[in-house]
C-alpha positions as CSV (number, residue, x, y, z in Angstrom):
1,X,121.4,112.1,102.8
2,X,119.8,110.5,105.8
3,X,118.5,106.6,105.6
4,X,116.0,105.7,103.5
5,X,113.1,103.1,102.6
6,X,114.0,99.1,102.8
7,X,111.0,98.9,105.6
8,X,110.5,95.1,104.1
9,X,114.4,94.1,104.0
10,X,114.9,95.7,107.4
11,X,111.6,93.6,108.5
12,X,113.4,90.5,107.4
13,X,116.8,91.0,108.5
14,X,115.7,91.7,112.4
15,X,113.7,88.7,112.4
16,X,116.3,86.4,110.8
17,X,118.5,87.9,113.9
18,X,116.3,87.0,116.4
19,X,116.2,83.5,115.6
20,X,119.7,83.2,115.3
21,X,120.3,84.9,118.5
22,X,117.5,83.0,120.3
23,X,117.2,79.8,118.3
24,X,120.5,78.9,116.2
25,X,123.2,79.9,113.7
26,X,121.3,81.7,110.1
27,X,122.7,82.5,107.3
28,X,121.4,85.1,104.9
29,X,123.1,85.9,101.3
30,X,122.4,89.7,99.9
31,X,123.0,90.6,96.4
32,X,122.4,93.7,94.1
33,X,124.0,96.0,91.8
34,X,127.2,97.8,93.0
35,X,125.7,101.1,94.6
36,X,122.6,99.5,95.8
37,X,123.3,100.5,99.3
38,X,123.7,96.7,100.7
39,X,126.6,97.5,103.2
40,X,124.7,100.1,104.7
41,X,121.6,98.4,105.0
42,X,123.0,95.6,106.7
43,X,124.8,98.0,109.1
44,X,121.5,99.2,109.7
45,X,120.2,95.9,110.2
46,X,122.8,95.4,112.7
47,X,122.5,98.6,114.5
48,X,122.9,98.2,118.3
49,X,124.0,94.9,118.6
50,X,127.5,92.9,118.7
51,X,128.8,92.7,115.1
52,X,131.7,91.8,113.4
53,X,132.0,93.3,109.7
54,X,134.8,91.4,107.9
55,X,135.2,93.4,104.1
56,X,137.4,90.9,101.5
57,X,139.5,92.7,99.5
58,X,141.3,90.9,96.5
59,X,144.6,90.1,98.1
60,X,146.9,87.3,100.0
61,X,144.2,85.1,102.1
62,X,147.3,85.3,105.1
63,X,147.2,89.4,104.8
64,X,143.6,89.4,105.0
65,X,143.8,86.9,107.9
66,X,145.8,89.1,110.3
67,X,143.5,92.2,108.9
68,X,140.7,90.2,110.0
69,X,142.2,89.0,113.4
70,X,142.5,92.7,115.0
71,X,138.9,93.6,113.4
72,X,137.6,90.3,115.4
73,X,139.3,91.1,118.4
74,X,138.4,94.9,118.5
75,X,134.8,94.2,117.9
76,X,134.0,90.9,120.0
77,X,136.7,92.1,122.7
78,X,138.3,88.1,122.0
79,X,141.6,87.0,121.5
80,X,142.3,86.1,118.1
81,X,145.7,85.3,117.2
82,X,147.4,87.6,114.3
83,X,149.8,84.6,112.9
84,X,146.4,82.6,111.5
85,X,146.8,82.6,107.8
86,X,143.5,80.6,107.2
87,X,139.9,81.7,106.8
88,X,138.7,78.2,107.5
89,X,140.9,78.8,110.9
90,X,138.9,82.2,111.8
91,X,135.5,80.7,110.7
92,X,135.8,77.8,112.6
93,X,136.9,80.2,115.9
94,X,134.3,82.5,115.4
95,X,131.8,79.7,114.9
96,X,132.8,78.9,118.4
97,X,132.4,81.9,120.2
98,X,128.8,81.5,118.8
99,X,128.3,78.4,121.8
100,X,128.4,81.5,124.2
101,X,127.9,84.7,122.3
102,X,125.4,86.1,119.9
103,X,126.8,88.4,116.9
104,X,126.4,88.8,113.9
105,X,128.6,88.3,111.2
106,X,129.1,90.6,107.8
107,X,131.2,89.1,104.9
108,X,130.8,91.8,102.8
109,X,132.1,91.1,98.8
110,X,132.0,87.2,99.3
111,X,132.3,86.5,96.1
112,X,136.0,87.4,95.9
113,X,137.0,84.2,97.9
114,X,136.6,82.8,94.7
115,X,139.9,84.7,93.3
116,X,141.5,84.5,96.8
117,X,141.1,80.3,97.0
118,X,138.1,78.7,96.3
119,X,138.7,76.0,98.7
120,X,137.2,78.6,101.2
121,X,134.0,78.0,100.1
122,X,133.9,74.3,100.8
123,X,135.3,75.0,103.9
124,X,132.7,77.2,104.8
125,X,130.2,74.5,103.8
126,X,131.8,71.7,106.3
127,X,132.0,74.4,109.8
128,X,129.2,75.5,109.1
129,X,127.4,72.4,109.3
130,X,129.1,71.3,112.0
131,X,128.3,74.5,114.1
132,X,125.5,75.9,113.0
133,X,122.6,74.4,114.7
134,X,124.8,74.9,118.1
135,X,125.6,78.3,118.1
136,X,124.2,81.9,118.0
137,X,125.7,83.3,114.4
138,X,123.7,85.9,112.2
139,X,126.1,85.4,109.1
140,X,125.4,87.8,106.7
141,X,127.5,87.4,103.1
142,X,126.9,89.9,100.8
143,X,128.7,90.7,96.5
144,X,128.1,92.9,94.4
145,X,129.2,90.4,91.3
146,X,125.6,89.2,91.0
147,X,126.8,86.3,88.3
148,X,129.5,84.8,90.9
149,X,126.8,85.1,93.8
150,X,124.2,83.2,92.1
151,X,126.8,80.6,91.1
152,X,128.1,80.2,94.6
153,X,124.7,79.9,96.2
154,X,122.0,78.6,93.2
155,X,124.0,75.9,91.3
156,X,123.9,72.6,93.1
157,X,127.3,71.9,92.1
158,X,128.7,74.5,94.4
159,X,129.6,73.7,98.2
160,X,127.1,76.3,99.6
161,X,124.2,75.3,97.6
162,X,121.1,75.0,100.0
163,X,123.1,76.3,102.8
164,X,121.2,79.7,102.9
165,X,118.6,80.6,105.1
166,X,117.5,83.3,103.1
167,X,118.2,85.2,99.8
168,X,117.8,89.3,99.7
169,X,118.0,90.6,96.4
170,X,118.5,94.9,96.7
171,X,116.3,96.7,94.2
172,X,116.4,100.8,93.5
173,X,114.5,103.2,95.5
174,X,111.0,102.6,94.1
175,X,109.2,106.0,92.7
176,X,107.6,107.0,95.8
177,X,110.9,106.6,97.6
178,X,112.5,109.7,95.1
179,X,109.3,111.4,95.4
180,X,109.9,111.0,99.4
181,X,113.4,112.4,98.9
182,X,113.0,115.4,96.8
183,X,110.3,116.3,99.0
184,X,112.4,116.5,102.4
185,X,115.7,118.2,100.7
186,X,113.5,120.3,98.0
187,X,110.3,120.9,98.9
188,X,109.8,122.9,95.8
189,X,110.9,120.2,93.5
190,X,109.0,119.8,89.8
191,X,107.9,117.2,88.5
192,X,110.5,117.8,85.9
193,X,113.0,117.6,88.8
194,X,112.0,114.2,89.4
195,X,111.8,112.7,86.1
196,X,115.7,114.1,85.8
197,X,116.3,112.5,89.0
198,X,115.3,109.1,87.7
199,X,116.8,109.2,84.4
200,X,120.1,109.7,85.7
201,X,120.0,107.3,88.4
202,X,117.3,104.6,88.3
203,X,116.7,105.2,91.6
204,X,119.8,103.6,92.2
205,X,120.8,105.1,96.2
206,X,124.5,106.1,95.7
207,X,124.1,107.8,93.0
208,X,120.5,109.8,94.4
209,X,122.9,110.1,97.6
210,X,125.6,112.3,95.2
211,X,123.1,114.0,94.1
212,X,121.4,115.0,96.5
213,X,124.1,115.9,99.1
214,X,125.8,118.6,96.3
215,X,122.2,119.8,96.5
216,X,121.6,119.1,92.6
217,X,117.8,119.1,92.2
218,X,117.8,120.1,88.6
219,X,118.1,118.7,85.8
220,X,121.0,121.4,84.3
221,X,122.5,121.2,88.0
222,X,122.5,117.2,87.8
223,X,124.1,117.3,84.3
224,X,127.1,119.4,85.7
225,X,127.2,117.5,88.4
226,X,127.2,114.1,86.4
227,X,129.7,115.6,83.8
228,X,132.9,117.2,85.7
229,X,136.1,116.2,86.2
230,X,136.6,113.1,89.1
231,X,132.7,112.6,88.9
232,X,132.2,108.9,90.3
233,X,129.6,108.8,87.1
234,X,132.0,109.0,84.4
235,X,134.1,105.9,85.0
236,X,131.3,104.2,86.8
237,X,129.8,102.3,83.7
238,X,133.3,100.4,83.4
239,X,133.8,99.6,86.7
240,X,130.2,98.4,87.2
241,X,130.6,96.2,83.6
242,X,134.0,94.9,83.7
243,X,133.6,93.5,87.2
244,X,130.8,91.5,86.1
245,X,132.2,90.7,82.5
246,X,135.8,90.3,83.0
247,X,138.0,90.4,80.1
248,X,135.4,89.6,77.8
249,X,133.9,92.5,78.1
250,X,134.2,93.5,74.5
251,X,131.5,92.5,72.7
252,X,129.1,92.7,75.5
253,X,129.8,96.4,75.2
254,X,129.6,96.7,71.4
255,X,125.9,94.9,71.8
256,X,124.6,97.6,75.0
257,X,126.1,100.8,72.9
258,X,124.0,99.4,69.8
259,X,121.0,99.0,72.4
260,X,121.3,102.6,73.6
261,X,121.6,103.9,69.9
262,X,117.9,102.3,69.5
263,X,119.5,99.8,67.2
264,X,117.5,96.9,69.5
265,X,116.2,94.4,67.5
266,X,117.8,90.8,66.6
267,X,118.1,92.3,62.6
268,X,119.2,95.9,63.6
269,X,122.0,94.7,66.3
270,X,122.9,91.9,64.0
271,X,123.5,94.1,61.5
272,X,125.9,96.2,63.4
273,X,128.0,93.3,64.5
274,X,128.9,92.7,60.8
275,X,125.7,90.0,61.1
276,X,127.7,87.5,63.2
277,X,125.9,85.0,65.4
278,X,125.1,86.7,69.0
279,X,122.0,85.5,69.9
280,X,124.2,83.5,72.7
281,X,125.4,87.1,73.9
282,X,122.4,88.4,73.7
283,X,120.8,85.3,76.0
284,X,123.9,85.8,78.9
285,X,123.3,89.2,79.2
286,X,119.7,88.9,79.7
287,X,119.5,86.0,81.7
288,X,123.1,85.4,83.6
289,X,123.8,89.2,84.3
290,X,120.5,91.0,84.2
291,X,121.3,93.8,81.9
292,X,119.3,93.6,79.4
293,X,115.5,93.3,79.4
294,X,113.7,90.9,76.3
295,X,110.5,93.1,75.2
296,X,107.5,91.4,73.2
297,X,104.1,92.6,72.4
298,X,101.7,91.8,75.1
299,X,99.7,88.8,75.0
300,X,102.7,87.6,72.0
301,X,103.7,84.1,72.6
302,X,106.7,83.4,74.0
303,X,108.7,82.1,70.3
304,X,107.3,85.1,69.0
305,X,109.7,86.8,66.1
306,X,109.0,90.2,67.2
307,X,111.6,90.9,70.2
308,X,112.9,94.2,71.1
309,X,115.6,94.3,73.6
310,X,116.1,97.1,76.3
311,X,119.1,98.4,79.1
312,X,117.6,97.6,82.2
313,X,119.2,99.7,84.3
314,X,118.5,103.6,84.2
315,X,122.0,104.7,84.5
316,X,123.7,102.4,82.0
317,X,121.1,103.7,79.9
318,X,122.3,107.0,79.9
319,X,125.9,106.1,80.6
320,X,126.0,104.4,76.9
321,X,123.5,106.8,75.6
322,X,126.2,109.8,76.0
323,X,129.8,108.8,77.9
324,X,130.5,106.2,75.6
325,X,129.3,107.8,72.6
326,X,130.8,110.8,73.3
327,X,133.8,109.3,74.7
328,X,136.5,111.6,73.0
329,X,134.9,114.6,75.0
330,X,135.3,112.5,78.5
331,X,139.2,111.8,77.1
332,X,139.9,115.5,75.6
333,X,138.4,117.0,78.9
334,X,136.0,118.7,77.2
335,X,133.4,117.8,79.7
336,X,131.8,121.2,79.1
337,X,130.9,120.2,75.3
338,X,129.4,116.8,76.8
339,X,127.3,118.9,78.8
340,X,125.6,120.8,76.3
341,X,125.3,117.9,74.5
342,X,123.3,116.1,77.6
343,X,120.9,119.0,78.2
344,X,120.4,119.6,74.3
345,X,119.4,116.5,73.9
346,X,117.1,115.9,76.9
347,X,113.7,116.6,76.0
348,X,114.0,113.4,73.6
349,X,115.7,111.0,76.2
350,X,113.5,111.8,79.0
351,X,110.9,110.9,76.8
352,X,111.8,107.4,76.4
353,X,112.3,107.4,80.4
354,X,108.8,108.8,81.2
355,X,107.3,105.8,79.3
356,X,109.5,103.2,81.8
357,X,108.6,105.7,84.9
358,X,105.0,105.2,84.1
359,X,105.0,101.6,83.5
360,X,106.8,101.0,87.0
361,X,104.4,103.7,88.5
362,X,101.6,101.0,87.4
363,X,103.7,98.1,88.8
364,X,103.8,99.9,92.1
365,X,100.1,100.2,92.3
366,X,99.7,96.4,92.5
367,X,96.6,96.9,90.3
368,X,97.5,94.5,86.9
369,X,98.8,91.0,86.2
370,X,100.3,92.1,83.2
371,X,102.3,95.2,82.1
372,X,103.7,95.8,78.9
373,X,103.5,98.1,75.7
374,X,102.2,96.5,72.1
375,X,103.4,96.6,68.2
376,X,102.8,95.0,65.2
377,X,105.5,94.5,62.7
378,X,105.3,97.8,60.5
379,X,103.9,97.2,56.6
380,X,104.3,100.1,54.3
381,X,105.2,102.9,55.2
382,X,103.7,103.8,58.6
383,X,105.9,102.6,61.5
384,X,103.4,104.5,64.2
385,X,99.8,103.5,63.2
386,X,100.2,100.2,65.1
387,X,102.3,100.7,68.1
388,X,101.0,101.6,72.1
389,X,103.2,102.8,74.3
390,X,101.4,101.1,77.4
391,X,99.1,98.3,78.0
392,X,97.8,97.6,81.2
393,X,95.6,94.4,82.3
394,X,94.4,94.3,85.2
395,X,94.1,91.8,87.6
396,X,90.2,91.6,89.2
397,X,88.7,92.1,86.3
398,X,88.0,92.0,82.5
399,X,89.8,95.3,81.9
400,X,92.7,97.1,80.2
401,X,94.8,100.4,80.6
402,X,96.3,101.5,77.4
403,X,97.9,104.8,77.7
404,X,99.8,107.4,75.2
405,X,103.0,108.7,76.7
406,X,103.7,112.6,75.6
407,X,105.6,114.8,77.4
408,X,103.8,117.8,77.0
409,X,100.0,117.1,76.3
410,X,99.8,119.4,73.2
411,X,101.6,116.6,70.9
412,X,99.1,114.2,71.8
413,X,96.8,113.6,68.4
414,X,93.3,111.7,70.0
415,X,92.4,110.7,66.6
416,X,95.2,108.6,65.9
417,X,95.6,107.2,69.2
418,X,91.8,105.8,69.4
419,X,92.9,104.4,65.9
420,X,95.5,102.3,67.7
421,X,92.9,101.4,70.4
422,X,90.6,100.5,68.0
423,X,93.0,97.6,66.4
424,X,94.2,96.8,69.3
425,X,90.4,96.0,70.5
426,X,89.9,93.9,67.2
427,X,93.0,92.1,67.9
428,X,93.2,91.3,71.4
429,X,90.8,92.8,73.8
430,X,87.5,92.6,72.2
431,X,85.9,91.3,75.0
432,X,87.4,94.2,77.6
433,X,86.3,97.3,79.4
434,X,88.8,99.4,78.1
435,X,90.4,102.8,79.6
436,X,92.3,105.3,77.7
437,X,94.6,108.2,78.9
438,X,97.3,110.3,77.8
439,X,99.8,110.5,80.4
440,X,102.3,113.7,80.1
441,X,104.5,114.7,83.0
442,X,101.7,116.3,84.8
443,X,100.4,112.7,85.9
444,X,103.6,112.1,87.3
């Protein structure tokens, strides 16, 4: 699959490069999910100019010293000698060749330094200093452990805090991006095609890349794709969680399958840990790693009671949903069974991913300052009579969006919706120009 999107990140990387190559040393720190694509869009960043790309492997700092020596040497055509056992040592030379050359420099998985020796990092801090408004550097660092990163670089107790110039944070493909890609490599594609394509990967480019390249533009083809022996998907979920989680992974997991299940309130994932305290889980995976997503009712204040908690990533979404919950298929290698499962199944999860597809599909418009979807605590016996699926607000004018998600059109009931709108109007938006729609897969 050819290169895609990241107009803006591009924009930003070849101007940070001039400056250092005109100007002085910068220093720019990428993060994002693993997958995300940062390698290759710094690569592409680089294109065309001298580069060194230095990739830090968990190992002996001395063996990744002389691995690094013959990269240098081959790429910047200097003499770098292969006994240096210290980073600091090959910083503090390359630094130097910045007085007279202008390169740039890729650290790529930075954060593993930390495992290596974390005197590196303060060592980084005291060259860099020293150099950096002398020389001609474009350092680039990038990690994929987005917990470490932010330490490294956000908490003031850390050696390079306030030493970046500037912080790029890699997002998924937005929807137009898929709808971009589906169009060049299928030009036949459904909009069923693309709602499979984004509940399997989030837009996530590695994965869409798999995809894409084994020519899976289905959502049966996708399914066999995702669910076959070797498939990068199956493991993935692991490797992404335990990298970031470490050997506490545990209970982290036990709280994201309960999430998946659509056990995701305080009470209902309480319940399922045997009612033991986790609300200090619950905050670290929300606010240190990202994973999760806190959901209120629009317009609720912020001590509000009435919390629902989501995966916030598409493909860990699924990943629970079905390869951990079906996990004795994955082990037994009855991968076929999973399958069937998957595709069975499917018409009632891609439901609950064409309400988040619409929602960013909003976002994307720039249109509202506020995006959400809206309950009340059920009493009796009817659960549905007060819950939207999608409230918009937007941001010009005295006006909401509140939308219906269906898939197919025919199990929209008009009547009971405009009884939703109608308390919601009493309740909140009294005041408002409202607009109504039901949106089905057709508006995709």
């Amino acid at each position: 699959m050819k290169f895609y999107n990241r107009e803006k990140e591009l924009k930003s990387l070849k101007e940070t490069r001039e400056q250092a190559f005109n100007d002085h040393s910068q220093f720019t720190v990428m993060t994002g999910r693993r997958r995300i694509g940062k390698t290759s869009l710094i690569l592409k960043g680089c294109e065309d100019t001298p580069t060194v790309y230095l990739f830090v492997s968990r190992s002996n700092e001395a063996v990744l010293c002389n691995k690094f020596s013959k990269n240098i040497t081959q790429s910047l055509n200097v003499f770098i000698p292969e006994s240096i056992d210290s980073f600091a040592d090959i910083f503090e030379m390359l630094m130097g060749f910045g007085r007279t050359m202008q390169f740039n420099l890729i650290i790529d998985e930075f954060q593993e330094f930390y495992y290596i020796n974390q005197s590196i990092y303060s060592q980084i801090q005291d060259i860099w200093d020293r150099y950096r408004k002398e020389t001609h550097v474009n350092l680039i660092v990038s990690g994929s452990i987005y917990t470490l990163m932010h330490r490294i670089f956000m908490d003031a107790k850390e050696p390079l805090y306030g030493r970046m110039d500037q912080m790029i944070k890699l997002q998924p493909f937005a929807i137009h991006v898929l709808k971009e890609i589906l169009s060049d490599y299928n030009p036949a594609y459904t909009n069923e095609d693309l709602l499979a394509l984004y509940t399997f990967t989030g837009g996530v480019p590695k994965y869409t890349e798999t995809l894409i390249d084994k020519k899976c533009y289905t959502m049966p083809q996708m399914v066999d794709c995702i669910i076959q022996e070797n498939s990068i998907f199956l493991e993935e979920g692991n490797i992404l969680l335990i990298q970031e989680f470490g050997k506490k992974y545990g209970n982290y997991y036990s709280i994201l399958a309960s999430i998946a299940s659509g056990k995701n309130t305080i009470q209902e994932i309480t319940s399922a840990f045997g009612n033991a305290s986790i609300g200090g889980l619950l905050k670290r995976l929300e606010t240190d790693y990202e994973v999760i997503t806190k959901k209120r009712p629009i317009l609720s204040k912020e001590a509000t009671q009435t919390v629902r908690y989501e995966i916030s990533d598409n493909f860990l979404r699924f990943w629970f949903r079905y390869i951990v919950k079906y996990q004795d298929y994955v082990q037994s290698g009855f991968l076929k069974g999973l399958a069937d499962i998957i595709k069975e199944d499917y018409p009632t999860y891609s439901g609950i991913i064409l309400e988040i597809y619409f929602r960013e599909q909003l976002k994307e418009k720039q249109l509202f300052r506020n995006i959400g979807s809206w309950w009340e605590t059920p009493k009796g016996k009817n659960k549905e009579q007060n819950e939207i699926d999608i409230v918009a607000i937007y941001a010009k004018e005295q006006k909401v969006f509140i939308a219906e998600v269906k898939r197919q059109r025919k199990n929209f009931k008009p009547e009971l919706f405009q009884q939703k709108v109608d308390i919601i109007r009493t309740k909140l938006f009294f005041n408002y120009k409202i607009e109504t729609a039901c949106l089905t897969i057709e508006d995709m």
